[in-house]
C-alpha positions, 0 to 999 in steps of 0.5 A: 614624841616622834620625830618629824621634817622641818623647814630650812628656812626656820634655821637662823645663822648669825655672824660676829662682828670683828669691829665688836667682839661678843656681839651677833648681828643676823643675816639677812634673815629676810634675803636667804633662800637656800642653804646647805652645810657640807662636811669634808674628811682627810683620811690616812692610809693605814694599810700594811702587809698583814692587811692581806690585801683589804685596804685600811683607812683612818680619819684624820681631819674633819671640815665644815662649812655652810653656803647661804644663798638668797638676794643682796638687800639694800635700802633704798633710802641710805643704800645700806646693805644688810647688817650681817651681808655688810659684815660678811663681805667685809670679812671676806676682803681679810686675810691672815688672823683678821681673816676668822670671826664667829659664825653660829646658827640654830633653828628656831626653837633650838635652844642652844647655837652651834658655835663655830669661833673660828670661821672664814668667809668666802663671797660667791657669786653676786648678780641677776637678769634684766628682771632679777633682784640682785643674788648673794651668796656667801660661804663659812668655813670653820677653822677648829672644832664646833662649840654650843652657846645658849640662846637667849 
């Protein structure tokens, strides 16, 4: 079969939550808009003389992260945000080890996640115009390598 695009808005991103280990809650499924997964690289210069003047370079490290931007959900009735929001914007209050939970994302009909165990969450910017619903965003940073799990 050939390969063909398909859309962003099929990919799922789920978050662990710290309060119980091994369970996924998703997030905001129905608020996100936009997404984009950005890769950064630390390299080392190994040029040396007998490089005769061509420069010589080794990666060394790898980072990772995903953006997710869409809107802030809340009931109207309990004023409860989204499940997964909540747990984000939690974690992006904590600090040292506290500070990493899970975070995993797949398209939909993928049948195993990326998995990345060790991840911080930063919040980004929150707000809108006199006519906008209320913006989110939020960004995952992955501490150590990348794993797959199952779906369900």
């Amino acid at each position: 079969m050939a390969t063909e695009k398909y859309s962003a808005r099929d990919v799922r991103f789920q978050i662990e939550n710290y309060a119980s280990p091994g369970t996924w809650v998703d997030i905001a499924p129905l608020a996100i808009n936009t997404w984009s997964k950005s890769e950064e690289e630390e390299t080392a210069d190994v040029t040396t003389f007998g490089s005769n003047g061509n420069a010589e370079s080794q990666k060394m490290q790898i980072g990772k992260s995903i953006t997710l931007e869409g809107f802030r959900l809340r009931d109207p009735a309990t004023g409860a945000l989204d499940p997964g929001q909540t747990i984000a914007e939690a974690m992006n209050d904590r600090l040292g080890t506290s500070s990493l939970t899970g975070f995993r994302f797949a398209h939909a009909t993928d049948t195993t996640w990326v998995v990345w165990a060790q991840t911080r969450v930063s919040l980004g910017d929150q707000g809108g115009g006199n006519n906008d619903p209320t913006s989110w965003s939020a960004t995952f940073t992955r501490s150590g390598a990348s794993t797959t799990a199952a779906k369900p």
